[in-house]
N, CA and C atoms as an extended XYZ file, in Angstrom:
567
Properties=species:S:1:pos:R:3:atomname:S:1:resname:S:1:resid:I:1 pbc="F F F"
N         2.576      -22.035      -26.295 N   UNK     1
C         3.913      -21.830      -26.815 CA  UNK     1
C         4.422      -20.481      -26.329 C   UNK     1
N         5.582      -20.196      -25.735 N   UNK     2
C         6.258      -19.173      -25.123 CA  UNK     2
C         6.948      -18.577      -26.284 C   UNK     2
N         6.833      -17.706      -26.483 N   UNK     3
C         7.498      -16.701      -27.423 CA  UNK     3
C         8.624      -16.020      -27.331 C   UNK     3
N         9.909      -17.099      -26.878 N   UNK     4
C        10.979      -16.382      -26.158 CA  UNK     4
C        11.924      -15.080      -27.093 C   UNK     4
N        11.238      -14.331      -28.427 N   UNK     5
C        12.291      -14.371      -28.876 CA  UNK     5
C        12.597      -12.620      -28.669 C   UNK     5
N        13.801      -12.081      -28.719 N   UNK     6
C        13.572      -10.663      -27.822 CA  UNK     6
C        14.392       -9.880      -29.753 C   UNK     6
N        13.908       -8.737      -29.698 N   UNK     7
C        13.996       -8.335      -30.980 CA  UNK     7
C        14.326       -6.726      -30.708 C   UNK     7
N        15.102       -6.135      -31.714 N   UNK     8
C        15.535       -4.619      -31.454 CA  UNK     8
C        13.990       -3.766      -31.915 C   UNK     8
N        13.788       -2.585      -31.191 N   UNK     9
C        12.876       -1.772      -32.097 CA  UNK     9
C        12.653       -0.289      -31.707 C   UNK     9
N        11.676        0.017      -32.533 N   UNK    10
C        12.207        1.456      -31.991 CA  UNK    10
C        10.762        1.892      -31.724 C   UNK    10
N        10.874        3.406      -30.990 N   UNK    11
C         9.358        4.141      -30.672 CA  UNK    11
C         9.476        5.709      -31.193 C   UNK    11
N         9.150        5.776      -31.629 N   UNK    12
C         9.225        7.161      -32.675 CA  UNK    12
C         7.584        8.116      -31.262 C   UNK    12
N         8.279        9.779      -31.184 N   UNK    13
C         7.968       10.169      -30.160 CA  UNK    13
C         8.946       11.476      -30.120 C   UNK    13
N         8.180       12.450      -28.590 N   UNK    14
C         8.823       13.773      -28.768 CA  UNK    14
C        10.067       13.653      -28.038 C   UNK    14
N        11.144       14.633      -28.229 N   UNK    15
C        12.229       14.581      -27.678 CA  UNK    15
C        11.635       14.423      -25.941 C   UNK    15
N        11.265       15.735      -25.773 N   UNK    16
C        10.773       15.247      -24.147 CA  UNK    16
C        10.795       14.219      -23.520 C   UNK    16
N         9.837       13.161      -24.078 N   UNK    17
C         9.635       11.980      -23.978 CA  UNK    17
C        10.275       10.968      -24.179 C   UNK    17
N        11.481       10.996      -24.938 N   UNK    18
C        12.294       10.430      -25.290 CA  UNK    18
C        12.941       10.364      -24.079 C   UNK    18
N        13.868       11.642      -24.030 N   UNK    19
C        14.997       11.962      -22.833 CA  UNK    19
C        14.160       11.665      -21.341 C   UNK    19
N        13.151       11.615      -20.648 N   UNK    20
C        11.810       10.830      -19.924 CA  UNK    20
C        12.361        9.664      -19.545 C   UNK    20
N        12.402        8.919      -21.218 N   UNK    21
C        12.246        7.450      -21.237 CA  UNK    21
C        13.855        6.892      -21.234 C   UNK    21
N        14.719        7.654      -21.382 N   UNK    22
C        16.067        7.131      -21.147 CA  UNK    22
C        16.663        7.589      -19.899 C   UNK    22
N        15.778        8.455      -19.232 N   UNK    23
C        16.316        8.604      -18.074 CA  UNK    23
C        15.537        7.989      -16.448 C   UNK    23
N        14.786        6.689      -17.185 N   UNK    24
C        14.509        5.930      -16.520 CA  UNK    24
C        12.840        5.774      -15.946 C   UNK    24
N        12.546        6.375      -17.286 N   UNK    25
C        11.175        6.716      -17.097 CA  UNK    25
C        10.442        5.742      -17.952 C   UNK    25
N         8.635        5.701      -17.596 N   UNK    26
C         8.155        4.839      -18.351 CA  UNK    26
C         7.391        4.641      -19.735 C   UNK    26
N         7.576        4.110      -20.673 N   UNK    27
C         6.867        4.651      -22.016 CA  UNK    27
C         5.105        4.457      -21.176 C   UNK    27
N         4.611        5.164      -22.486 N   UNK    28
C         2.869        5.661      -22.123 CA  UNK    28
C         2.301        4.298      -23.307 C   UNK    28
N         1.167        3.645      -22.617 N   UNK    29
C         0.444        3.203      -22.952 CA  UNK    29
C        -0.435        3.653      -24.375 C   UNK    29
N        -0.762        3.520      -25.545 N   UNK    30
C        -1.266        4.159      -25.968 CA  UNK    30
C        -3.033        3.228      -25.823 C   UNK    30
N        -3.978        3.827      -26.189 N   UNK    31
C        -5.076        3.649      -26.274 CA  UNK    31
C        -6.262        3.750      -26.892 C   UNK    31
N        -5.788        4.538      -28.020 N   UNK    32
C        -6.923        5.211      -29.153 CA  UNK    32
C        -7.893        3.817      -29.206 C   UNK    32
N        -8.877        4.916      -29.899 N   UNK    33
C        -9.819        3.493      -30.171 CA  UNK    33
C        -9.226        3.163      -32.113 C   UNK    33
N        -8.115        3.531      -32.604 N   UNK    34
C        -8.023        3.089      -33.933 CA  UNK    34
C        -6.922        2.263      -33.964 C   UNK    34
N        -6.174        2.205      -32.690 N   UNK    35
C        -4.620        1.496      -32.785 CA  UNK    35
C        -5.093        0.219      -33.630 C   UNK    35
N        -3.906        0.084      -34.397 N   UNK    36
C        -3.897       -0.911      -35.383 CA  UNK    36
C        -3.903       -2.359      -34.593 C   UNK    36
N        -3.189       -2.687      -33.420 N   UNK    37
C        -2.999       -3.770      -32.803 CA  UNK    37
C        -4.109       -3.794      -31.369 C   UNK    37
N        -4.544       -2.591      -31.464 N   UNK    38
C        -5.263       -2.584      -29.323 CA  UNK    38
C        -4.061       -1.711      -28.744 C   UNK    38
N        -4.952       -1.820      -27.713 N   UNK    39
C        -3.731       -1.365      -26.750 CA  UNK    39
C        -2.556       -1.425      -26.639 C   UNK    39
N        -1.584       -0.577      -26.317 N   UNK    40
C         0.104       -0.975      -25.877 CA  UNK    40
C         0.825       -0.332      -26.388 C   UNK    40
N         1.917       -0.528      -26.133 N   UNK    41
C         3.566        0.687      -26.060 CA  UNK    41
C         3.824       -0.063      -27.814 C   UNK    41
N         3.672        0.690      -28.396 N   UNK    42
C         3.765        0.799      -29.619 CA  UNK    42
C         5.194        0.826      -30.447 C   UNK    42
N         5.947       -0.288      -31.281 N   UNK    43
C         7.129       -0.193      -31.733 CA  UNK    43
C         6.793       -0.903      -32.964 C   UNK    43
N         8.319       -0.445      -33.987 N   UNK    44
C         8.367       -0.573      -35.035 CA  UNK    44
C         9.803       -1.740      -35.389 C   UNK    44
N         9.532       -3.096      -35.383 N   UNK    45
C        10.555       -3.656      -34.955 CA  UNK    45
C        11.649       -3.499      -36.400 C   UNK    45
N        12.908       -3.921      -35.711 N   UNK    46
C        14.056       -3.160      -36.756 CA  UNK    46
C        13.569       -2.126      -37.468 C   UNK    46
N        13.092       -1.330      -36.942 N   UNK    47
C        12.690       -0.040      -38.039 CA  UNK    47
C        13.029        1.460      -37.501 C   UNK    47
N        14.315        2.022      -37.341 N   UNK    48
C        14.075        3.097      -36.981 CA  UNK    48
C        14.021        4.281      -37.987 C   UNK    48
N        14.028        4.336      -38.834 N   UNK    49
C        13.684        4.951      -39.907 CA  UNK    49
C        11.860        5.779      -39.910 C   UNK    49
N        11.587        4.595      -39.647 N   UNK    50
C         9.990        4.246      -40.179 CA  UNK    50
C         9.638        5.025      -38.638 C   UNK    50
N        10.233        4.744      -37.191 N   UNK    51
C        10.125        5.183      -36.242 CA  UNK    51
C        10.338        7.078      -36.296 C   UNK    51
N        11.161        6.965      -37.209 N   UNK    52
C        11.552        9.224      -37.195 CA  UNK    52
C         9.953        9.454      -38.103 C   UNK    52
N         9.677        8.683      -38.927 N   UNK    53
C         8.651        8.985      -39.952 CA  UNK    53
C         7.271        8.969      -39.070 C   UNK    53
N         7.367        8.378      -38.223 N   UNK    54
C         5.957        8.348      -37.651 CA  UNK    54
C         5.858        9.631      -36.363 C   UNK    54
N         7.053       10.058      -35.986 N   UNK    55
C         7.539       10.938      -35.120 CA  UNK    55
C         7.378       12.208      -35.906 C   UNK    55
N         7.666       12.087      -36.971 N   UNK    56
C         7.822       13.589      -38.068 CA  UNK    56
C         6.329       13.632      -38.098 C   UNK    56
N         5.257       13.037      -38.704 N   UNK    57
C         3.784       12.436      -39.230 CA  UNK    57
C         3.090       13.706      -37.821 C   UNK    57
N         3.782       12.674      -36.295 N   UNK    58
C         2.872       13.498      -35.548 CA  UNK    58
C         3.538       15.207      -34.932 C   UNK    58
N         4.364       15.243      -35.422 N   UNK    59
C         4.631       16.997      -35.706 CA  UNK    59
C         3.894       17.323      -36.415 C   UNK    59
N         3.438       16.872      -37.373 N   UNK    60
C         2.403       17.494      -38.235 CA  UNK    60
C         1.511       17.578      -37.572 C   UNK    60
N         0.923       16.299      -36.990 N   UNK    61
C        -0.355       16.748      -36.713 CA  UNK    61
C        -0.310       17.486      -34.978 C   UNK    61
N         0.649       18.109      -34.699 N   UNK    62
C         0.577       18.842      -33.651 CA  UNK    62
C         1.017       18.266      -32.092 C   UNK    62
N         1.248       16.819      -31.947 N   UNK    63
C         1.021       15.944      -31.348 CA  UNK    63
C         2.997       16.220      -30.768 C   UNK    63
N         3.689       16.294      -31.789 N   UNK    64
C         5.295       16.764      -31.190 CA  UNK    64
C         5.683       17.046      -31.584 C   UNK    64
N         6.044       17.828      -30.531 N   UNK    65
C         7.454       19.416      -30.994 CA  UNK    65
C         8.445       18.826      -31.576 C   UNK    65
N         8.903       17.908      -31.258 N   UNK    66
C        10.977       17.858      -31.966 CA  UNK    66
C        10.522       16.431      -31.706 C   UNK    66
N        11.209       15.800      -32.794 N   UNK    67
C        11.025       14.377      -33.179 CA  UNK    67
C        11.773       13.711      -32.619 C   UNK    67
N        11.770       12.616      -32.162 N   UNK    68
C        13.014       11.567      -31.534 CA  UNK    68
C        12.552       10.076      -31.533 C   UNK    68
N        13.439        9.800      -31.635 N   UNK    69
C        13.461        8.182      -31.312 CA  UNK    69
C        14.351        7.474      -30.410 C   UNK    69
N        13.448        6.383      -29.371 N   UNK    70
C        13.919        5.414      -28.454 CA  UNK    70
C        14.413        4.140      -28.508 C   UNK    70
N        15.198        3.735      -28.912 N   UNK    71
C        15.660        2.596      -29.359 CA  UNK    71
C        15.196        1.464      -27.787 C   UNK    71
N        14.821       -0.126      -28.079 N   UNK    72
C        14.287       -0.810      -27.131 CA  UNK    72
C        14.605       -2.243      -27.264 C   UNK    72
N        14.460       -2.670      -26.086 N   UNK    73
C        15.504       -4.435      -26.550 CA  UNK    73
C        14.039       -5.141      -25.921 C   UNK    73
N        13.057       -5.537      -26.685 N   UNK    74
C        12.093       -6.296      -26.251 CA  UNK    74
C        12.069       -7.695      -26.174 C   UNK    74
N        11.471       -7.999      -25.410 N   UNK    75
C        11.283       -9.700      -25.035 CA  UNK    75
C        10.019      -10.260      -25.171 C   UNK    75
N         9.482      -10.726      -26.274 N   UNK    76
C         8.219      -10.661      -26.929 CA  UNK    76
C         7.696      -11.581      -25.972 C   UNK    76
N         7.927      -12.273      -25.217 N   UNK    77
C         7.360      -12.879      -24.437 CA  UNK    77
C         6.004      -14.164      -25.036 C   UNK    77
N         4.736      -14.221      -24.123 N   UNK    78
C         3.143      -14.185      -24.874 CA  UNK    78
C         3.077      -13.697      -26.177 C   UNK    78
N         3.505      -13.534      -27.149 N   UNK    79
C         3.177      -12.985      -28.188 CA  UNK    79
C         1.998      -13.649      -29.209 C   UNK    79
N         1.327      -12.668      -29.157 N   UNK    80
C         0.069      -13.006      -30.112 CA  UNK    80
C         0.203      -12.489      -31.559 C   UNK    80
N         1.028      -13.771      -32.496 N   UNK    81
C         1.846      -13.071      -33.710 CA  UNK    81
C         0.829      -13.486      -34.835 C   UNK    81
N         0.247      -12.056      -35.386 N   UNK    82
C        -0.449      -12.554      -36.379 CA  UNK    82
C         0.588      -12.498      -37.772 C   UNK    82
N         1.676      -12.541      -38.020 N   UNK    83
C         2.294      -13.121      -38.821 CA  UNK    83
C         2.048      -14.723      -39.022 C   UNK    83
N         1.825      -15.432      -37.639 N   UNK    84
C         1.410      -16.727      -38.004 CA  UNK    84
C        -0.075      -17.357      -38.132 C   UNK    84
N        -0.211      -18.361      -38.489 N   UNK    85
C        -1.462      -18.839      -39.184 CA  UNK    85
C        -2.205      -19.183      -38.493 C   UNK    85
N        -1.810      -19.577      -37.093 N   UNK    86
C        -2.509      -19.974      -36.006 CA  UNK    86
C        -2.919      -18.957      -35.238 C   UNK    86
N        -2.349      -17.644      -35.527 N   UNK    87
C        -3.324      -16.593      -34.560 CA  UNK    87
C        -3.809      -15.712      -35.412 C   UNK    87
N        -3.677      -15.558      -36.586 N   UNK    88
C        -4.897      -15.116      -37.693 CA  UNK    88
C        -5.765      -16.004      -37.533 C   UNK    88
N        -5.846      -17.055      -37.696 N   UNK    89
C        -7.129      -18.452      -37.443 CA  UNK    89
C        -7.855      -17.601      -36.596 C   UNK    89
N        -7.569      -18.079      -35.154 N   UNK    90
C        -7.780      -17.522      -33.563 CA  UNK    90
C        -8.458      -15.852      -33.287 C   UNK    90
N        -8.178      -15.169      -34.988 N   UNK    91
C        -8.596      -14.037      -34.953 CA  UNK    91
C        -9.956      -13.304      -35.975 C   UNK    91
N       -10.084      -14.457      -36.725 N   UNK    92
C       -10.706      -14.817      -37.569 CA  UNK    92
C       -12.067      -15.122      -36.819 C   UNK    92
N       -12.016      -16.250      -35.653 N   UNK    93
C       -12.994      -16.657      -34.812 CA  UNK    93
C       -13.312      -15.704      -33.644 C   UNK    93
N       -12.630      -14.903      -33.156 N   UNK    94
C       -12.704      -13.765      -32.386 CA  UNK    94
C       -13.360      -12.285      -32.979 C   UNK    94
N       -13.647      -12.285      -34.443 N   UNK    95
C       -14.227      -11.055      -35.152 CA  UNK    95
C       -15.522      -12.034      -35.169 C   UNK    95
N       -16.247      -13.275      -35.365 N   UNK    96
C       -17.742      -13.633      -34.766 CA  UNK    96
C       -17.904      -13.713      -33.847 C   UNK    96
N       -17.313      -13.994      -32.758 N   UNK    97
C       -17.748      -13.428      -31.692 CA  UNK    97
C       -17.607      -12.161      -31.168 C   UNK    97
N       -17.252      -11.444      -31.695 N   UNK    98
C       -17.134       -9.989      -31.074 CA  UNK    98
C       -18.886       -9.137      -32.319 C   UNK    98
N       -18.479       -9.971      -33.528 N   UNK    99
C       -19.770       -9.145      -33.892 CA  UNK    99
C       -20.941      -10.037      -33.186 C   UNK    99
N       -21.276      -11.204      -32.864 N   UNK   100
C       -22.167      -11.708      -31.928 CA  UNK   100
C       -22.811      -10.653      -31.038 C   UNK   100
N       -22.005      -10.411      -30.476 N   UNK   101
C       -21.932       -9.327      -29.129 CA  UNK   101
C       -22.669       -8.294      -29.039 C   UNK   101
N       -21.851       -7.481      -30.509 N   UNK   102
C       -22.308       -6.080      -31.339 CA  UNK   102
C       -23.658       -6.734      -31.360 C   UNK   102
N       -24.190       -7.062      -32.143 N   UNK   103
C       -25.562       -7.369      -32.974 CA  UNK   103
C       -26.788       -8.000      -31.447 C   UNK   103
N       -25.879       -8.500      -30.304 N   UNK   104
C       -26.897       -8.635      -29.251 CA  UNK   104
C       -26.867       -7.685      -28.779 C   UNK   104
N       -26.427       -6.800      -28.662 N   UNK   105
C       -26.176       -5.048      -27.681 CA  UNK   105
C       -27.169       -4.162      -28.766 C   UNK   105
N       -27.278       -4.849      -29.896 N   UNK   106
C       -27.770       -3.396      -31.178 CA  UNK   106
C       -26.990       -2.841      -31.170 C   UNK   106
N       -25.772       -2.377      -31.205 N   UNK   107
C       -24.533       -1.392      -31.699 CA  UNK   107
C       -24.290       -1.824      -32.943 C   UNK   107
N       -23.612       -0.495      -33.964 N   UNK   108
C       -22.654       -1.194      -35.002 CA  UNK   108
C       -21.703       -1.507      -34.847 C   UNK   108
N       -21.128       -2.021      -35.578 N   UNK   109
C       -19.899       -2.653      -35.768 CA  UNK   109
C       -18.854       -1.607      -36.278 C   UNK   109
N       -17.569       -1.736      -35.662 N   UNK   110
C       -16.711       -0.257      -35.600 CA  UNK   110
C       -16.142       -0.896      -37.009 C   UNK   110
N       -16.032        0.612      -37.863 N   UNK   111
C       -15.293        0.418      -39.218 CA  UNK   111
C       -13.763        0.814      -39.640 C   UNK   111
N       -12.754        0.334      -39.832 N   UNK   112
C       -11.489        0.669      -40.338 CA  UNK   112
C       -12.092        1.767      -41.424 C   UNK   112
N       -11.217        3.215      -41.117 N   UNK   113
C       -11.409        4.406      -41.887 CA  UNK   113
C       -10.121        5.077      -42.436 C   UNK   113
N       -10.000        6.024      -43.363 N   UNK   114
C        -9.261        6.669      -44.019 CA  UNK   114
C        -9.555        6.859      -45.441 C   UNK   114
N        -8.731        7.532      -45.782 N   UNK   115
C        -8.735        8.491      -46.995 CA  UNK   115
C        -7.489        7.798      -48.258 C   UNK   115
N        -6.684        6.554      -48.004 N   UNK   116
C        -5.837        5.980      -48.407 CA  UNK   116
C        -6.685        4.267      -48.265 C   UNK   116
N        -6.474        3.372      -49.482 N   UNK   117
C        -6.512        2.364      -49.450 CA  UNK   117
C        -5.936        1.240      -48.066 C   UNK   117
N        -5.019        1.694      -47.652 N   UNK   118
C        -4.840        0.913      -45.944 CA  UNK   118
C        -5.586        1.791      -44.661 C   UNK   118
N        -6.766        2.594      -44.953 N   UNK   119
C        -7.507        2.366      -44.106 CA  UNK   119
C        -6.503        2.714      -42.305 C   UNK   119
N        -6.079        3.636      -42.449 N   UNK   120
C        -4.859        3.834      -41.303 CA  UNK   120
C        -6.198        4.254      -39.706 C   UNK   120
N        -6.937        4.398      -39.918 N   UNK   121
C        -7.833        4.751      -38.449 CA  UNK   121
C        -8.156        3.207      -37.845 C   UNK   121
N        -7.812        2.265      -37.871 N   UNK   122
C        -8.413        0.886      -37.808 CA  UNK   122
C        -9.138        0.685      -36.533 C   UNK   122
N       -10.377        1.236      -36.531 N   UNK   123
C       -10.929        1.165      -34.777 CA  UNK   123
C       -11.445       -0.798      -35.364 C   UNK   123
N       -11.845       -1.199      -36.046 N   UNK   124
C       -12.595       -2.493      -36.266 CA  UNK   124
C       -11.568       -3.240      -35.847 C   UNK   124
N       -10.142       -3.250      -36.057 N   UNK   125
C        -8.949       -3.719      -36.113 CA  UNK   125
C        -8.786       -4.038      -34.372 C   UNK   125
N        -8.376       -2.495      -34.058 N   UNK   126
C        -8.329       -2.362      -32.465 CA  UNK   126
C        -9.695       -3.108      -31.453 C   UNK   126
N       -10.921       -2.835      -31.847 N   UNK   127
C       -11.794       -3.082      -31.188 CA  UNK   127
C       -12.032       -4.899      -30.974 C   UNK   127
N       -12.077       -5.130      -32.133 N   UNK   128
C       -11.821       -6.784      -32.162 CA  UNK   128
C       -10.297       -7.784      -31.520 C   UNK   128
N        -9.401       -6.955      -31.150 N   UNK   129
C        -8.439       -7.419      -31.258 CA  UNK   129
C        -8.725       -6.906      -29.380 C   UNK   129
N        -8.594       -5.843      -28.852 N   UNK   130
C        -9.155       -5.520      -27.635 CA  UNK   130
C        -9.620       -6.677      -26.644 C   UNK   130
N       -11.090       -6.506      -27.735 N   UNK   131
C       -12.186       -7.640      -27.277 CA  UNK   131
C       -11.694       -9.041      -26.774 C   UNK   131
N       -11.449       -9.420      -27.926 N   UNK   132
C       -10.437      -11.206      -27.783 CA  UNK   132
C        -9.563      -11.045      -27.291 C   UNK   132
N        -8.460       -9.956      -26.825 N   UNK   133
C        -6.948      -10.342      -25.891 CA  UNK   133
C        -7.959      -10.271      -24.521 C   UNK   133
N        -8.302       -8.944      -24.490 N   UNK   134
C        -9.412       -8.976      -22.895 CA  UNK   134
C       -10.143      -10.523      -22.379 C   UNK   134
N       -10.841      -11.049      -23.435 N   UNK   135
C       -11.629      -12.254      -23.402 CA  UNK   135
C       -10.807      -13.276      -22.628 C   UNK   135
N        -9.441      -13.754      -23.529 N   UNK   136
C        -8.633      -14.574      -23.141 CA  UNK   136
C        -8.053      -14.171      -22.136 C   UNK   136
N        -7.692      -13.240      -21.505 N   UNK   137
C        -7.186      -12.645      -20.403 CA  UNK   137
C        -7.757      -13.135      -19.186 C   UNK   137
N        -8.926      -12.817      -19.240 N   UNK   138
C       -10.325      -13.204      -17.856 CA  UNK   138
C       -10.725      -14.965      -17.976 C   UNK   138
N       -10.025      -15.204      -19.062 N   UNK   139
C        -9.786      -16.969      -18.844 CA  UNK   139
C        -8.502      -17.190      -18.613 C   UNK   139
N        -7.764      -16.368      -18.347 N   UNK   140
C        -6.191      -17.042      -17.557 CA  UNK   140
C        -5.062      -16.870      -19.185 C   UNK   140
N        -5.605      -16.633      -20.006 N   UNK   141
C        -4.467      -16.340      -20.746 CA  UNK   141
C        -4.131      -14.753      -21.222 C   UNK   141
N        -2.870      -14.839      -20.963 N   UNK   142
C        -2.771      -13.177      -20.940 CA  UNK   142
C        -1.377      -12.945      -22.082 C   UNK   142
N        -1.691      -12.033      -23.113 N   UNK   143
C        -0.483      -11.867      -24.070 CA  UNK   143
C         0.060      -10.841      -24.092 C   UNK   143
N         1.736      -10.977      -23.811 N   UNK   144
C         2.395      -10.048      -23.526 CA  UNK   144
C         2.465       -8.722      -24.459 C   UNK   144
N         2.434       -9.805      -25.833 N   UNK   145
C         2.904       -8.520      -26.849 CA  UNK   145
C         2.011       -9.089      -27.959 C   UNK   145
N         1.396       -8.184      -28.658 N   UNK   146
C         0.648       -8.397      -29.989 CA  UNK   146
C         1.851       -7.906      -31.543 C   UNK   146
N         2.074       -8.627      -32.437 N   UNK   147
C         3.420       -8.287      -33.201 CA  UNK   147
C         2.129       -8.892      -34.986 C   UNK   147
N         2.206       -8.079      -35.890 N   UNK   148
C         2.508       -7.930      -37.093 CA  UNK   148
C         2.723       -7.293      -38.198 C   UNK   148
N         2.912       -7.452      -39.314 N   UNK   149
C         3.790       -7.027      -40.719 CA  UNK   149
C         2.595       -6.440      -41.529 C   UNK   149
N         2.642       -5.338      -41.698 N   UNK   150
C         1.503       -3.756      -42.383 CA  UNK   150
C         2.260       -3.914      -44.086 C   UNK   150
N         1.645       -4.542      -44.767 N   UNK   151
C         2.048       -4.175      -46.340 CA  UNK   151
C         1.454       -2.620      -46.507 C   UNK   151
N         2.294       -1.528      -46.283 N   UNK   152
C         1.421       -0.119      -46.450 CA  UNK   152
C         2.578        0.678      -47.926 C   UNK   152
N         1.555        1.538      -48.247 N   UNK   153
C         2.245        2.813      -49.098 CA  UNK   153
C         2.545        2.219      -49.924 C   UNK   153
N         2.353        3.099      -51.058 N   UNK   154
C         2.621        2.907      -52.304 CA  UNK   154
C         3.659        2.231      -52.846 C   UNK   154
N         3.607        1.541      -54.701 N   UNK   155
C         5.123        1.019      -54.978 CA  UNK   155
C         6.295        1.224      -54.553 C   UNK   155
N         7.102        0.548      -54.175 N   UNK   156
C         8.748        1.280      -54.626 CA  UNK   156
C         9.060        1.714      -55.372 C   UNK   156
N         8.593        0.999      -56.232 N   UNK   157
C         9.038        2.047      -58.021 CA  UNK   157
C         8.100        1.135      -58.778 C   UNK   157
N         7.964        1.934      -60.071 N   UNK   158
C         7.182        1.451      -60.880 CA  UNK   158
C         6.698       -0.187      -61.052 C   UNK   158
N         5.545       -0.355      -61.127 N   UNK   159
C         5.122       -2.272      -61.481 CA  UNK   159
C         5.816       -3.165      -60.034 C   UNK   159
N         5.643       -2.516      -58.904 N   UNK   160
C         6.429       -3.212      -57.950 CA  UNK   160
C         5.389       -3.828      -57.303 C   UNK   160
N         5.555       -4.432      -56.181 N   UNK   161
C         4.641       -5.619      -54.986 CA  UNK   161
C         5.621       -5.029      -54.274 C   UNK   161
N         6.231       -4.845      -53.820 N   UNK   162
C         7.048       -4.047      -52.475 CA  UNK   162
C         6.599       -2.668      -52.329 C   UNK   162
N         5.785       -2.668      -51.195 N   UNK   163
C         5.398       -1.006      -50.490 CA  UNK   163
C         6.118       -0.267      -49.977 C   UNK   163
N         6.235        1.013      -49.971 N   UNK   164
C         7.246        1.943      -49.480 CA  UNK   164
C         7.362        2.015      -48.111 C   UNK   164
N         5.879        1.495      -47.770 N   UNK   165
C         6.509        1.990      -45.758 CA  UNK   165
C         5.632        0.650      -45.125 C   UNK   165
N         5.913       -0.614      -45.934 N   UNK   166
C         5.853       -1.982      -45.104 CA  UNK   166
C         6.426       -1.599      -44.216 C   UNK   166
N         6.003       -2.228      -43.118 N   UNK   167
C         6.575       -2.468      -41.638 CA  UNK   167
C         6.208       -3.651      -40.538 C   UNK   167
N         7.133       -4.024      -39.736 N   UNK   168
C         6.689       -4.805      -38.881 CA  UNK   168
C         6.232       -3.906      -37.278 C   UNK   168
N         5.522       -4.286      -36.906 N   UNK   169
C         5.013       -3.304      -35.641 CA  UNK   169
C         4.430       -4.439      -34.416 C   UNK   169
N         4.738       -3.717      -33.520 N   UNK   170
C         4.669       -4.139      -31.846 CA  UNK   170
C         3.968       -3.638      -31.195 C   UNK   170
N         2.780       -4.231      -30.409 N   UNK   171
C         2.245       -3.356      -29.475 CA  UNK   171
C         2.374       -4.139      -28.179 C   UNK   171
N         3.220       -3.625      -27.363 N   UNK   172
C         3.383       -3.884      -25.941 CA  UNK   172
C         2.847       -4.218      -24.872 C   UNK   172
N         1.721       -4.657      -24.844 N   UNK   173
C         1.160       -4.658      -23.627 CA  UNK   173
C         0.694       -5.057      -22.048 C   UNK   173
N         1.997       -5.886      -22.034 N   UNK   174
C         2.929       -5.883      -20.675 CA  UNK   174
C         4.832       -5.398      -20.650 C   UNK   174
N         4.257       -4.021      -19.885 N   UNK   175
C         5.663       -3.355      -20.149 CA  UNK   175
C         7.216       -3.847      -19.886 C   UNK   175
N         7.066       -4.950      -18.781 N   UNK   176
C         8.006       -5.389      -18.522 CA  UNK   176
C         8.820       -6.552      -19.680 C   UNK   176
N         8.167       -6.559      -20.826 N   UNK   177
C         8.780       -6.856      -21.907 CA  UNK   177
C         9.901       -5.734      -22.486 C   UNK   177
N         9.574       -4.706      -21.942 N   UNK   178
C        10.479       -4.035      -22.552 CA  UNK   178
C        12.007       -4.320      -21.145 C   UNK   178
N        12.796       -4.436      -21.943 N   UNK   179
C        14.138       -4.738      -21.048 CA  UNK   179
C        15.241       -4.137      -21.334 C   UNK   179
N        15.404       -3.028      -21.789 N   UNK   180
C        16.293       -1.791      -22.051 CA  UNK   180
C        16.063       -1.164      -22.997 C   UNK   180
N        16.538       -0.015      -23.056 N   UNK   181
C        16.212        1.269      -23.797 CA  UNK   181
C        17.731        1.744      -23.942 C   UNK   181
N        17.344        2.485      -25.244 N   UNK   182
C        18.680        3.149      -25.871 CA  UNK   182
C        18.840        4.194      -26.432 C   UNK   182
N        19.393        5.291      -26.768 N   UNK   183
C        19.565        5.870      -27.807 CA  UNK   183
C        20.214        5.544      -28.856 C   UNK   183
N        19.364        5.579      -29.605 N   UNK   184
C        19.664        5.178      -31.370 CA  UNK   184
C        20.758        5.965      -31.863 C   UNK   184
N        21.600        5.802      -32.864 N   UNK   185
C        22.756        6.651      -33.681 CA  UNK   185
C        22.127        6.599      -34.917 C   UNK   185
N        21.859        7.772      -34.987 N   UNK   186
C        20.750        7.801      -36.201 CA  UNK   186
C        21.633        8.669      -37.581 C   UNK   186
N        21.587        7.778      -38.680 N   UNK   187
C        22.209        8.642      -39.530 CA  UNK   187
C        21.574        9.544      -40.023 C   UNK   187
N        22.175       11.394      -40.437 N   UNK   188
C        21.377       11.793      -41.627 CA  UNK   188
C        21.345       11.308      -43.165 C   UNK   188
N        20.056       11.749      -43.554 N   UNK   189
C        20.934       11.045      -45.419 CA  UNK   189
C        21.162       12.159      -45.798 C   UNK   189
């Protein structure tokens, strides 16, 4: 099934990099071993809000000077959407075989870490998810974009089920999904 559907989003990032990327330059791959999705150009779909917040997050941690955001017109293409039931299934069967692997090598098994109940370092997340896009890849199937929905952060307000910084998120990883770039009009509050 082709995943034609192309969606607004944003990439939260340093001004530098920003002005880089609108002047015809290319976003950076990311690669940690904790990315929540694996590999890829990392977005926050309809979210630019959530995009300044993750931009502000890494000023803190030293990572950028002046905050900005890239607004992006993606074309999800391959998408491997674990919003749906059929590639949670598909991912479900891809964490036994990836610990298969682990346990024939003698390695452990990489653990989702943090100091908050969502566990924000997710190398188990990334590593399994890695594993199985790579896998399917070297059998001829290759996915453009990995896409799902993070129930994160605390209530909205008191006795709630709605989290403060739910989000839907994108990881890119064939760039030519991305098919224009923008600058955002960002309100202050």
């Amino acid at each position: 099934m082709k995943y034609d559907r192309t969606v607004i989003a944003y990439h939260g990032c340093d001004t530098a990099t920003a002005e880089e990327i609108l002047a015809g330059g290319t976003f950076k791959k990311s690669q940690n071993n904790y990315d929540w999705l694996g590999e890829g150009i990392y977005f926050w779909e309809f979210g630019a809000d959530r995009a300044v917040q993750f931009a502000e997050f890494q000023k803190g941690m030293g990572k950028v000077k002046t905050p900005a955001v890239v607004g992006a017109i993606l074309q999800l293409g391959e998408c491997f959407d674990l919003m749906d039931t059929r590639f949670t299934r598909d991912l479900a069967k891809a964490y036994a075989a990836f610990k298969k692997v682990k346990a024939l090598a003698k390695e452990p098994l990489p653990k989702n870490k943090g100091k908050t109940p969502d566990k924000k370092l997710r190398h188990r997340d990334c590593a399994v998810l890695n594993f199985y896009l790579t896998a399917l890849a070297e059998e001829g199937l290759r996915y453009d974009t990995v896409r799902c929905a993070f129930v994160e952060g605390g209530p909205a307000f008191p006795g709630s089920g709605i989290r403060s910084e739910s989000h839907i998120q994108i990881a890119v990883r064939n760039p030519a999904c991305v098919v224009g770039v923008f600058r955002p009009t960002m309100e202050k509050p």
